[in-house]
PyMOL Python script that loads the backbone (N, CA, C, O; Angstrom):
from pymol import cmd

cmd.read_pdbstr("""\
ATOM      1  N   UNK A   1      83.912 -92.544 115.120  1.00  0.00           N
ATOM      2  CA  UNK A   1      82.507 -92.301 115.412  1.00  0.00           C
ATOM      3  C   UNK A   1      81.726 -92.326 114.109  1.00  0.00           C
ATOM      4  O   UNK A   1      81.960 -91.635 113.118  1.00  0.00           O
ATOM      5  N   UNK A   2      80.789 -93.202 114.258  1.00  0.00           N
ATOM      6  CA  UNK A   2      79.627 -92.673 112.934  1.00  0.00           C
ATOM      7  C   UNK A   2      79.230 -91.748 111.961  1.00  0.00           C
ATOM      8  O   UNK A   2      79.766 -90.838 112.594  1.00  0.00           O
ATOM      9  N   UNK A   3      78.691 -91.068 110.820  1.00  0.00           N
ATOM     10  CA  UNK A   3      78.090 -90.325 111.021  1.00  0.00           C
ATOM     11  C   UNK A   3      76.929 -90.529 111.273  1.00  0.00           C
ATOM     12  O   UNK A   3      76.534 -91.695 111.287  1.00  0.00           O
ATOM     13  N   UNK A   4      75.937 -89.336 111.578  1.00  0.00           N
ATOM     14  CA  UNK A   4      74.494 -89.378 111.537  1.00  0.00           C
ATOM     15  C   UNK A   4      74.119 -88.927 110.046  1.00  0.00           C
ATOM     16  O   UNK A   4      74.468 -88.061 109.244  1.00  0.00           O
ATOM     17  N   UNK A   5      72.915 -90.346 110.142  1.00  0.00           N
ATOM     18  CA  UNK A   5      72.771 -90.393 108.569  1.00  0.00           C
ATOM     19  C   UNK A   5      71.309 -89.797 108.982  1.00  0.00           C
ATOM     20  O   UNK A   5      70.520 -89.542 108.072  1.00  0.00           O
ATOM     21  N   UNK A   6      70.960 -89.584 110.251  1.00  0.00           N
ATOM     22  CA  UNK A   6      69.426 -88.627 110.017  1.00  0.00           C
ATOM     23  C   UNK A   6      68.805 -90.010 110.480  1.00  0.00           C
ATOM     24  O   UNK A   6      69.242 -91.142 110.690  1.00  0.00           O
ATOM     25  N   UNK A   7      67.360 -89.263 110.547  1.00  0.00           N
ATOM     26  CA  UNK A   7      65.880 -90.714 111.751  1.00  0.00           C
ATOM     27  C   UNK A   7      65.893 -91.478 110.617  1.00  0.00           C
ATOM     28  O   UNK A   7      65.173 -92.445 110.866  1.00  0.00           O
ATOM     29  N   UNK A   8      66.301 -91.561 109.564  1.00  0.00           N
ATOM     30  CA  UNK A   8      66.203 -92.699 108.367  1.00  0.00           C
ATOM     31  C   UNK A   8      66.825 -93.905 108.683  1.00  0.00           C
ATOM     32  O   UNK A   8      66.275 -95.006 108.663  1.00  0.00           O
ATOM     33  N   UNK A   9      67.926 -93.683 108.960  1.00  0.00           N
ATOM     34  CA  UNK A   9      69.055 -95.010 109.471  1.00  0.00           C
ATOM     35  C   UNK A   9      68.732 -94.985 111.397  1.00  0.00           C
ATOM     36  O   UNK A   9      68.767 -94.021 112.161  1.00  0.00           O
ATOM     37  N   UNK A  10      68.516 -96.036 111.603  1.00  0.00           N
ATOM     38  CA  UNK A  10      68.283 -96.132 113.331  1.00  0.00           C
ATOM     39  C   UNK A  10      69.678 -96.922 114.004  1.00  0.00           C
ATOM     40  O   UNK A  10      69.835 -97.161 115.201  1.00  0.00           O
ATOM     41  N   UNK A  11      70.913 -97.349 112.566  1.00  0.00           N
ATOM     42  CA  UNK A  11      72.039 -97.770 113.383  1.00  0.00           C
ATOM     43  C   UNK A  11      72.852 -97.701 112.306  1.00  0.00           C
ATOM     44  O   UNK A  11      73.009 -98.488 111.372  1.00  0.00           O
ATOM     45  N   UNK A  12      73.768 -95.776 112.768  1.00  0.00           N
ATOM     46  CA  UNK A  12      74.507 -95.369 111.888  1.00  0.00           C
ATOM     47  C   UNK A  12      75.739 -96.092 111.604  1.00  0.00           C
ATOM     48  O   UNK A  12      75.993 -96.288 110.415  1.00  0.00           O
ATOM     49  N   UNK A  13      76.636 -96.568 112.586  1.00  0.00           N
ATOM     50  CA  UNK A  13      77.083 -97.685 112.243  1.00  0.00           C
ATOM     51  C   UNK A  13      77.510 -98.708 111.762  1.00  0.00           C
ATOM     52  O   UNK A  13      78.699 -98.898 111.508  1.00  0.00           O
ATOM     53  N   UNK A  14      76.532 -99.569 111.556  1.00  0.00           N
ATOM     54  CA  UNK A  14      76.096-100.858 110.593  1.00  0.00           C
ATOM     55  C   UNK A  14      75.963-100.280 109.370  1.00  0.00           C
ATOM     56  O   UNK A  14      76.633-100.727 108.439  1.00  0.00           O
ATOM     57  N   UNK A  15      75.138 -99.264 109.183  1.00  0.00           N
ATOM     58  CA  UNK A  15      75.037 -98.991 107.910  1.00  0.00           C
ATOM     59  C   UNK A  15      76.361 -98.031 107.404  1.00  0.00           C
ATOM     60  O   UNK A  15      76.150 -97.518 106.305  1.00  0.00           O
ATOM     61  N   UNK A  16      77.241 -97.809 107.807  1.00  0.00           N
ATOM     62  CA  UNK A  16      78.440 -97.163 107.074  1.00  0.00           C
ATOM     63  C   UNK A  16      79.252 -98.497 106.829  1.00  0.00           C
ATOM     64  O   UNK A  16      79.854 -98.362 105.764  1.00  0.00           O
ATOM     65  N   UNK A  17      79.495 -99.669 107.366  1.00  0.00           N
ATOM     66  CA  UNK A  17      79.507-100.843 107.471  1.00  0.00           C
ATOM     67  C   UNK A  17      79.331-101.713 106.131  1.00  0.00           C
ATOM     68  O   UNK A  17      80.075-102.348 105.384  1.00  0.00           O
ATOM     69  N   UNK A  18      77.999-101.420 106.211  1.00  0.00           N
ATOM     70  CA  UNK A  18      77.384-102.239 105.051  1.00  0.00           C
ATOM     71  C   UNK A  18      77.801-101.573 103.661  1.00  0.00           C
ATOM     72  O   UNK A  18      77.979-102.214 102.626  1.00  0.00           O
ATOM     73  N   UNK A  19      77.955 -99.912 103.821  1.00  0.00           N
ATOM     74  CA  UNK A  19      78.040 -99.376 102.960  1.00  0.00           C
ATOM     75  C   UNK A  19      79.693 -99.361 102.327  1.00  0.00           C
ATOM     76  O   UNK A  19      79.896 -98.916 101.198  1.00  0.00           O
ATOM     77  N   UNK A  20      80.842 -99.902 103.199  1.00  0.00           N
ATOM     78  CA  UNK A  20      81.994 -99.682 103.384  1.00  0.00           C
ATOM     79  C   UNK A  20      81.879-101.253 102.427  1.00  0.00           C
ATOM     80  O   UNK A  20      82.743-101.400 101.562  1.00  0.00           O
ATOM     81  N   UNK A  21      80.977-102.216 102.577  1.00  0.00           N
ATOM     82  CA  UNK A  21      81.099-103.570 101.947  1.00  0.00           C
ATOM     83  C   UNK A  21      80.659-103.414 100.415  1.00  0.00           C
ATOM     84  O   UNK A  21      80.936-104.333  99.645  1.00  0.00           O
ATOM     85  N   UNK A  22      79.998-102.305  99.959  1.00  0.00           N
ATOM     86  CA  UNK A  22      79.278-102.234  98.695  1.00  0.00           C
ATOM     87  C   UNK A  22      77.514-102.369  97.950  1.00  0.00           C
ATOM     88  O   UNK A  22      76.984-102.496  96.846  1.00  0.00           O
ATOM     89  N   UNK A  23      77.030-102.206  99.803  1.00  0.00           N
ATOM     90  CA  UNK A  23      75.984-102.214  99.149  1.00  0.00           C
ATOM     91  C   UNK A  23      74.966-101.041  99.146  1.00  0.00           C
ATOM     92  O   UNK A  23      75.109-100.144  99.978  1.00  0.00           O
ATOM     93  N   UNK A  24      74.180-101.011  98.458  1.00  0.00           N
ATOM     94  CA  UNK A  24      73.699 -99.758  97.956  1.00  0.00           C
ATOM     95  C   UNK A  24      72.724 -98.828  99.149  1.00  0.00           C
ATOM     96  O   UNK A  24      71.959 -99.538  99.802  1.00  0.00           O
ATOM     97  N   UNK A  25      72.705 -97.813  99.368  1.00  0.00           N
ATOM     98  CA  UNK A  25      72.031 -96.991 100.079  1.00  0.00           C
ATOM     99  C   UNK A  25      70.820 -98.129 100.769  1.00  0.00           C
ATOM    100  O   UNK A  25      70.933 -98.517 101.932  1.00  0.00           O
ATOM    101  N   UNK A  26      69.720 -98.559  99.902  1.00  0.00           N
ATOM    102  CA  UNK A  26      68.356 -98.933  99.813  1.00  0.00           C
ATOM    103  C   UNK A  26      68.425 -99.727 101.148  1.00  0.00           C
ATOM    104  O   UNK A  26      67.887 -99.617 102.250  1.00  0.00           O
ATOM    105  N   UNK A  27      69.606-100.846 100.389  1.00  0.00           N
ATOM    106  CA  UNK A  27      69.975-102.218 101.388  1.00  0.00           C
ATOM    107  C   UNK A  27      70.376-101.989 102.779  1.00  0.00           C
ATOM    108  O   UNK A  27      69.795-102.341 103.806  1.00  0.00           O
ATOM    109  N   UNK A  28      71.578-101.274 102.622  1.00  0.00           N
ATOM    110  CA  UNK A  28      72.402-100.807 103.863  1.00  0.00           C
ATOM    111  C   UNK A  28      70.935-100.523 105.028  1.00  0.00           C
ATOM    112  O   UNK A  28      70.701-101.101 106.089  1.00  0.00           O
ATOM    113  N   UNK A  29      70.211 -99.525 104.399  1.00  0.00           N
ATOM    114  CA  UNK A  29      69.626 -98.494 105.540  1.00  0.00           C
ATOM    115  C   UNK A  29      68.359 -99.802 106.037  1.00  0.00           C
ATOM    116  O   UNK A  29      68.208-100.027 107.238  1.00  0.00           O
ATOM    117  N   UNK A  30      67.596-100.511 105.073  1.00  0.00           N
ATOM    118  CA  UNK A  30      66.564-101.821 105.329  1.00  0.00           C
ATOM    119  C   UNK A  30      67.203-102.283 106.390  1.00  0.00           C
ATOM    120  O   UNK A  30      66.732-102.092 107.512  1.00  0.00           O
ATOM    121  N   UNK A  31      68.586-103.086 106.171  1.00  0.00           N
ATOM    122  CA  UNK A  31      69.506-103.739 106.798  1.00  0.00           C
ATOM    123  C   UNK A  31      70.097-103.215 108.403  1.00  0.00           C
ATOM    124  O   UNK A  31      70.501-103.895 109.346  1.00  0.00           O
ATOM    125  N   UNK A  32      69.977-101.990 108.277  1.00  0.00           N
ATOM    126  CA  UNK A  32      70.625-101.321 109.316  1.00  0.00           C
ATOM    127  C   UNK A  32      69.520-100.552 110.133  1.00  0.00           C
ATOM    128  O   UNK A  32      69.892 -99.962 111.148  1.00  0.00           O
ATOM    129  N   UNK A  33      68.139-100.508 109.759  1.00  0.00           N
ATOM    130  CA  UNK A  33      66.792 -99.828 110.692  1.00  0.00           C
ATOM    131  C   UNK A  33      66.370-101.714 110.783  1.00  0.00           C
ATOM    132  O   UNK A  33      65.341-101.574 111.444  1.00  0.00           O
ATOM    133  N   UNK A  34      66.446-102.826 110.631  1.00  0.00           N
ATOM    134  CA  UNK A  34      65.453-104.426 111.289  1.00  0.00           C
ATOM    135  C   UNK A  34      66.255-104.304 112.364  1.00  0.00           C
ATOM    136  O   UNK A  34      67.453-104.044 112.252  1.00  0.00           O
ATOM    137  N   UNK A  35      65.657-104.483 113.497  1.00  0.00           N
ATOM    138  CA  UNK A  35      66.186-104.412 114.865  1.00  0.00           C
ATOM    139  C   UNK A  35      66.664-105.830 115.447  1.00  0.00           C
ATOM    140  O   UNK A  35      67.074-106.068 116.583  1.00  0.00           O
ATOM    141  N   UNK A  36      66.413-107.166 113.795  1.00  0.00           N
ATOM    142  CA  UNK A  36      66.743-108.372 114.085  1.00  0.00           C
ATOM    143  C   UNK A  36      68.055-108.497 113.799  1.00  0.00           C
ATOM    144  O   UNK A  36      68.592-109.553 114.132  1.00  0.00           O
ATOM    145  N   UNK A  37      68.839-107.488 113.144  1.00  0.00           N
ATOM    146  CA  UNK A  37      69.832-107.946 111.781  1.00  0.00           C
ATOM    147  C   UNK A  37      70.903-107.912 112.617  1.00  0.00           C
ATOM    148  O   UNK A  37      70.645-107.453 113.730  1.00  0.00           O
ATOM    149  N   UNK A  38      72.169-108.298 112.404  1.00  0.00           N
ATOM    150  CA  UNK A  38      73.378-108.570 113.639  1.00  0.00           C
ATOM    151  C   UNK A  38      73.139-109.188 114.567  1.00  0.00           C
ATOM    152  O   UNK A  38      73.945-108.867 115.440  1.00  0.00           O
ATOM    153  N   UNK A  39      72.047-110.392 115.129  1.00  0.00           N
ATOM    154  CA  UNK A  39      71.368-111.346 116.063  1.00  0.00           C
ATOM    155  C   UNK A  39      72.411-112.329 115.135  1.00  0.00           C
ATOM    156  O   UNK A  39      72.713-112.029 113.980  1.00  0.00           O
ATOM    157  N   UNK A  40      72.926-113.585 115.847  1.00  0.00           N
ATOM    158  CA  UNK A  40      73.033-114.754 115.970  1.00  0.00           C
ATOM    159  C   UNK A  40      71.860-115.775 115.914  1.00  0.00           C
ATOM    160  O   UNK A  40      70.844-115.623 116.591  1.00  0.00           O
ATOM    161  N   UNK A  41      72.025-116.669 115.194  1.00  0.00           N
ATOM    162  CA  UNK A  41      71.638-117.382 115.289  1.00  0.00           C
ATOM    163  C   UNK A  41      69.837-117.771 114.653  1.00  0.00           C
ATOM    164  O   UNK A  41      69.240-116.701 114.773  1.00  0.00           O
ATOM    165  N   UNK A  42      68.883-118.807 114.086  1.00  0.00           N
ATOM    166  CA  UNK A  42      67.755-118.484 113.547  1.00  0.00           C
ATOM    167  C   UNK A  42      67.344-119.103 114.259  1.00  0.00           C
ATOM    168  O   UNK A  42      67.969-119.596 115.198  1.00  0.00           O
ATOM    169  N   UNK A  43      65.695-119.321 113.920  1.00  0.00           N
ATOM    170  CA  UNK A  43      64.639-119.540 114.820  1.00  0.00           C
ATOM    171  C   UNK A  43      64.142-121.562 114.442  1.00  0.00           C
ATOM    172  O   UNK A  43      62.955-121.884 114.499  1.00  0.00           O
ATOM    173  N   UNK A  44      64.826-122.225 114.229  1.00  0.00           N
ATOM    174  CA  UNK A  44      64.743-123.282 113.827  1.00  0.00           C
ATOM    175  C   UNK A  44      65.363-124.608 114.977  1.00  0.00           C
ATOM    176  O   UNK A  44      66.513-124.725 115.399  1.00  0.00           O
ATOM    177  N   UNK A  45      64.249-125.425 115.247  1.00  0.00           N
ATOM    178  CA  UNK A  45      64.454-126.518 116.410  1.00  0.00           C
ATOM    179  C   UNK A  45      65.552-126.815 116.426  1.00  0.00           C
ATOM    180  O   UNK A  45      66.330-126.454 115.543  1.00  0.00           O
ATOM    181  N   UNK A  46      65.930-127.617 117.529  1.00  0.00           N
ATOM    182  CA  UNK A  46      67.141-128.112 117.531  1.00  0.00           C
ATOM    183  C   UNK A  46      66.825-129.634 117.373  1.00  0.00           C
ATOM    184  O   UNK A  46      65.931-130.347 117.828  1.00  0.00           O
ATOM    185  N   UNK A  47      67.900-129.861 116.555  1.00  0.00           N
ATOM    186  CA  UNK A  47      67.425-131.438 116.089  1.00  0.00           C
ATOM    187  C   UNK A  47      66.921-132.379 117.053  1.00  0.00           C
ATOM    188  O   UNK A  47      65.811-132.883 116.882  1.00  0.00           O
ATOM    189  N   UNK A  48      67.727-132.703 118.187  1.00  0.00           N
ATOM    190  CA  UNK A  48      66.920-133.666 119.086  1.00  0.00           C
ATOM    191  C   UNK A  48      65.461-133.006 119.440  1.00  0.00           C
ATOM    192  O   UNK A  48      64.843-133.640 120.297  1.00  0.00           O
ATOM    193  N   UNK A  49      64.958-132.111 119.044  1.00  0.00           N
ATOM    194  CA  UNK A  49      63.797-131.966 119.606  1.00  0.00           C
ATOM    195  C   UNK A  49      62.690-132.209 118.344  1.00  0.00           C
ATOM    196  O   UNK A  49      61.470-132.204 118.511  1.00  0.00           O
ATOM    197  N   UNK A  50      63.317-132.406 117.154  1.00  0.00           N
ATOM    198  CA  UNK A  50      62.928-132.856 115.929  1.00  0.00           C
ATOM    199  C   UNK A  50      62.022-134.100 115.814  1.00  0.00           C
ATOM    200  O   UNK A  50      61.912-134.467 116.984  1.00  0.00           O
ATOM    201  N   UNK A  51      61.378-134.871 115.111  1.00  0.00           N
ATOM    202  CA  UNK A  51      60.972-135.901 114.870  1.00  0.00           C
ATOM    203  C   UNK A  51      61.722-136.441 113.944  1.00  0.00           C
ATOM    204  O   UNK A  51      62.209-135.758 113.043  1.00  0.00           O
ATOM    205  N   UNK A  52      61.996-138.338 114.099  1.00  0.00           N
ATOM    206  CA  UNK A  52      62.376-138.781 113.197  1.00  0.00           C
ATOM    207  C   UNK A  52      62.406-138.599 112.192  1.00  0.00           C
ATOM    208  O   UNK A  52      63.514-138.485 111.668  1.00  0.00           O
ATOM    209  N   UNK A  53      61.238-138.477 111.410  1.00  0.00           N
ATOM    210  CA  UNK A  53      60.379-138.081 110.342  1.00  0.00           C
ATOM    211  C   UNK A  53      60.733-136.492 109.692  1.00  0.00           C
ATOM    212  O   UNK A  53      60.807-136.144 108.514  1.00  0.00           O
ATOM    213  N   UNK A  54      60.905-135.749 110.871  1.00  0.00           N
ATOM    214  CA  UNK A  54      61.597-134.442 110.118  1.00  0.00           C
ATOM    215  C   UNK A  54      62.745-134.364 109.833  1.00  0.00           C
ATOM    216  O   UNK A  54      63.140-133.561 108.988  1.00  0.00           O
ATOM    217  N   UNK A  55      63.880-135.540 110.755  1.00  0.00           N
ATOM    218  CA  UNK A  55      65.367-135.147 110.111  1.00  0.00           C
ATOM    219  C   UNK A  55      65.227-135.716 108.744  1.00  0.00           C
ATOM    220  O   UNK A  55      65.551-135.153 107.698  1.00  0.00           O
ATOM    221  N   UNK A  56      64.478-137.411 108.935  1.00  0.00           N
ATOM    222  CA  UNK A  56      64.753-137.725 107.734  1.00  0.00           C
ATOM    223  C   UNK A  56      64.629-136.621 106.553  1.00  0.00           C
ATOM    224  O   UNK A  56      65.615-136.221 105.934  1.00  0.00           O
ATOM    225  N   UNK A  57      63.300-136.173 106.311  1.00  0.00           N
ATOM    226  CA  UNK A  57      62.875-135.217 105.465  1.00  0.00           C
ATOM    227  C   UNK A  57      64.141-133.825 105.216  1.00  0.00           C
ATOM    228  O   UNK A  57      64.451-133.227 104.186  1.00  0.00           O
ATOM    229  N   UNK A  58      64.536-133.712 106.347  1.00  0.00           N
ATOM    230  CA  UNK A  58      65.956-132.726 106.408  1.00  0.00           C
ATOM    231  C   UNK A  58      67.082-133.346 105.308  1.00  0.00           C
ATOM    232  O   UNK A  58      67.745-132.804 104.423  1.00  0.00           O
ATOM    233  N   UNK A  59      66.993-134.582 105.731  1.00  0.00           N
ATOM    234  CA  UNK A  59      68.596-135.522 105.462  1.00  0.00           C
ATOM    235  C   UNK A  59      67.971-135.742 103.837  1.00  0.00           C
ATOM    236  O   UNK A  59      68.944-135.977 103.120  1.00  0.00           O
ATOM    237  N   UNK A  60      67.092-135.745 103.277  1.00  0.00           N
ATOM    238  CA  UNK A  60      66.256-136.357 101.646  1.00  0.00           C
ATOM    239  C   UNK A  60      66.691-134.767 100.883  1.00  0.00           C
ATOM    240  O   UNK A  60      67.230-134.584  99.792  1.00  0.00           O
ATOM    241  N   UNK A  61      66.214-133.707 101.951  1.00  0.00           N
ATOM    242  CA  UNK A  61      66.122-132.742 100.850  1.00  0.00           C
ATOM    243  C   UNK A  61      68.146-132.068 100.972  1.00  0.00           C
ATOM    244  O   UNK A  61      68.513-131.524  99.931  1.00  0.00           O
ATOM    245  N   UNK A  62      68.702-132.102 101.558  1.00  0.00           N
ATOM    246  CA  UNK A  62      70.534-132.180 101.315  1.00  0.00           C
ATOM    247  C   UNK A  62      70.850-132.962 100.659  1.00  0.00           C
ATOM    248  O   UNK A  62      71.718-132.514  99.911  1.00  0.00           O
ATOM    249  N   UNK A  63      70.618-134.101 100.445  1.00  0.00           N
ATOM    250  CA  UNK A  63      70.962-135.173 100.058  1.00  0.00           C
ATOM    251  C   UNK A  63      72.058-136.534 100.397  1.00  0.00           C
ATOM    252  O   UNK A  63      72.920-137.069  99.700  1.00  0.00           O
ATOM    253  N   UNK A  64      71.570-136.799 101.812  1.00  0.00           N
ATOM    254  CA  UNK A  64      72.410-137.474 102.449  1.00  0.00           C
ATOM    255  C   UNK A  64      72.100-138.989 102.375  1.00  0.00           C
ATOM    256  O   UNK A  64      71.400-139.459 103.272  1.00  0.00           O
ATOM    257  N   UNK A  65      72.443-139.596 101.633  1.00  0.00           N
ATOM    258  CA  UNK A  65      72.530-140.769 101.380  1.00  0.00           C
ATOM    259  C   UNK A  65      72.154-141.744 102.410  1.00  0.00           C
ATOM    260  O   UNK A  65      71.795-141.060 103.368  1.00  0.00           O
ATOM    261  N   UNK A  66      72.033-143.187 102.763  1.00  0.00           N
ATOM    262  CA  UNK A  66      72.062-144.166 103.435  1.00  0.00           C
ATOM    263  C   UNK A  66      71.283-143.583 104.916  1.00  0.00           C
ATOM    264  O   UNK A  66      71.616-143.759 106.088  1.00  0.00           O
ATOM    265  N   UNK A  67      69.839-142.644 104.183  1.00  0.00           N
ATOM    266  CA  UNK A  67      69.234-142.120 105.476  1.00  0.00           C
ATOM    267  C   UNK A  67      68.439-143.280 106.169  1.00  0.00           C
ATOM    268  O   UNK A  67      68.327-143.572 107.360  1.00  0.00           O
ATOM    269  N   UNK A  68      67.917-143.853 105.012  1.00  0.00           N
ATOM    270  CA  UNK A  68      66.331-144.868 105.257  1.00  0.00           C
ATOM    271  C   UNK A  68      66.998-145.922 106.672  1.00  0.00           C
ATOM    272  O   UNK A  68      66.286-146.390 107.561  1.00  0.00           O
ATOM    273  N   UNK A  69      68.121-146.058 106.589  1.00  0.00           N
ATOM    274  CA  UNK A  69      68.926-147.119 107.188  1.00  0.00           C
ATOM    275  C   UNK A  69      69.175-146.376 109.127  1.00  0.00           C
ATOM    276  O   UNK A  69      69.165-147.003 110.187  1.00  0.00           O
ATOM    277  N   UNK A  70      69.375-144.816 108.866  1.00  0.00           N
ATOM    278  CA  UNK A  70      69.955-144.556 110.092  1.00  0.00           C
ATOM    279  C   UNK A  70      69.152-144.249 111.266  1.00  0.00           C
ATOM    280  O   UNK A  70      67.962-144.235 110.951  1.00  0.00           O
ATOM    281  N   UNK A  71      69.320-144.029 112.351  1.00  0.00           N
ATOM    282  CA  UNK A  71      68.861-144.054 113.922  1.00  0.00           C
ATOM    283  C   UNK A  71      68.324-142.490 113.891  1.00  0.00           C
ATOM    284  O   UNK A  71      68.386-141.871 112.830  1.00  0.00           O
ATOM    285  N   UNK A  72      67.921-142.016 114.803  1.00  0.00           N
ATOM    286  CA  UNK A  72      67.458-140.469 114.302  1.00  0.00           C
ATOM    287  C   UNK A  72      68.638-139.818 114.976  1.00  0.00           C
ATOM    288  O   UNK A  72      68.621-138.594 114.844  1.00  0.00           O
ATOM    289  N   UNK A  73      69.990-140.445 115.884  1.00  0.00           N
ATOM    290  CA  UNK A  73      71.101-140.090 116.635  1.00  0.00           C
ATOM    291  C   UNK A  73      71.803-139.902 115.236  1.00  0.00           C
ATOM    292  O   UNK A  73      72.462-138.866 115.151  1.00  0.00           O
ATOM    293  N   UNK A  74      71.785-140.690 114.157  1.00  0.00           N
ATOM    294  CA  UNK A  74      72.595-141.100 113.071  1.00  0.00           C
ATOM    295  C   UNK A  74      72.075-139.783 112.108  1.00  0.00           C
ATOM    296  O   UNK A  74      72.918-138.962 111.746  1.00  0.00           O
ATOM    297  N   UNK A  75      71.273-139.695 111.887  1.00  0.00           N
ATOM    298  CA  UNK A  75      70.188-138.540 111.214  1.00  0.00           C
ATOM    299  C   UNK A  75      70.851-137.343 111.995  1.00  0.00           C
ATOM    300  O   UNK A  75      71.521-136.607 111.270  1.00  0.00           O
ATOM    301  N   UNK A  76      70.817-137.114 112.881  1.00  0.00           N
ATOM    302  CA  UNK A  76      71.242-135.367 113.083  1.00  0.00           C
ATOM    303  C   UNK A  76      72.759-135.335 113.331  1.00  0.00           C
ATOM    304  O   UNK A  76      73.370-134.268 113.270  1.00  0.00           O
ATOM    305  N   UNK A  77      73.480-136.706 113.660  1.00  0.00           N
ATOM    306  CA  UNK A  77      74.696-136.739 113.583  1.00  0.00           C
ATOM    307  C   UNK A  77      75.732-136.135 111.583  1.00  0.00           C
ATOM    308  O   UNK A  77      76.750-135.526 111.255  1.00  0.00           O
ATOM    309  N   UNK A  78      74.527-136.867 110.872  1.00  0.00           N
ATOM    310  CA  UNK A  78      74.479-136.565 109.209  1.00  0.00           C
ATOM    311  C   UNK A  78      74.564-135.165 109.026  1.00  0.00           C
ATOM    312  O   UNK A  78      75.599-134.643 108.611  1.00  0.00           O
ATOM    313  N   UNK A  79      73.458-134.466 109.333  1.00  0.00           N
ATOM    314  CA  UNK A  79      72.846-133.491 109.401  1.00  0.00           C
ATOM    315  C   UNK A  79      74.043-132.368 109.492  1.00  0.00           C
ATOM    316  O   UNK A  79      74.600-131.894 108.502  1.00  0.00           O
ATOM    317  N   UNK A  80      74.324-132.044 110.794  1.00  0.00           N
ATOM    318  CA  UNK A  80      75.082-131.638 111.516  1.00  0.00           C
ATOM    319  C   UNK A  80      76.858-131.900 110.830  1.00  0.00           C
ATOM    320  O   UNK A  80      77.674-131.165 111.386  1.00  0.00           O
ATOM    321  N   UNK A  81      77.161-132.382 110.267  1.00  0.00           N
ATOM    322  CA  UNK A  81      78.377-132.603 109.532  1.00  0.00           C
ATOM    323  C   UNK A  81      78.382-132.584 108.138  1.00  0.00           C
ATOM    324  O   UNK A  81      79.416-132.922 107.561  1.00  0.00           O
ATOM    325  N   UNK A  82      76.926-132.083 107.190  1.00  0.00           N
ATOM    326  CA  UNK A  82      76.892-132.151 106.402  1.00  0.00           C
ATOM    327  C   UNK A  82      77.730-130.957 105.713  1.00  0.00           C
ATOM    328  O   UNK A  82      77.803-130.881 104.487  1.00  0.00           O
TER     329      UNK A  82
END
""", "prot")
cmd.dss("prot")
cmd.show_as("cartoon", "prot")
cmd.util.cbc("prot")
cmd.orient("prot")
């Protein structure tokens, strides 16, 4: 069981957790009161719903070579295996 770290920490838990990993009081408790933190997954399109134009720009700034040439199937296929 947890302890209670007091209304400071809102997920005693995680933050004995975080604290069991090395990080400092400040972090742990930030980390362990965002009611986002332990969620899966971010808030970013999914490539087919992308524009050509944005994978490319995706595929330029990784640095995936032989983009100018590919299909936008070819582009998130890149992407995606990079």
């Amino acid at each position: 069981m947890a302890k209670d770290h007091g209304p400071s920490v809102k997920n005693d838990e995680q933050y004995e957790a975080l604290r069991e990993k090395g990080m400092s009081k400040q972090k742990a408790a930030r980390i362990a009161n965002d009611p986002n933190s332990g969620k899966k997954g971010g808030e970013a399109e999914d490539y087919e719903d992308r524009s050509k134009e944005d994978l490319y720009q995706q595929a330029k700034k990784v640095g995936i070579t032989g983009r100018s040439k590919m299909t936008k199937k070819e582009l998130i296929k890149a992407l995606r295996n990079n």
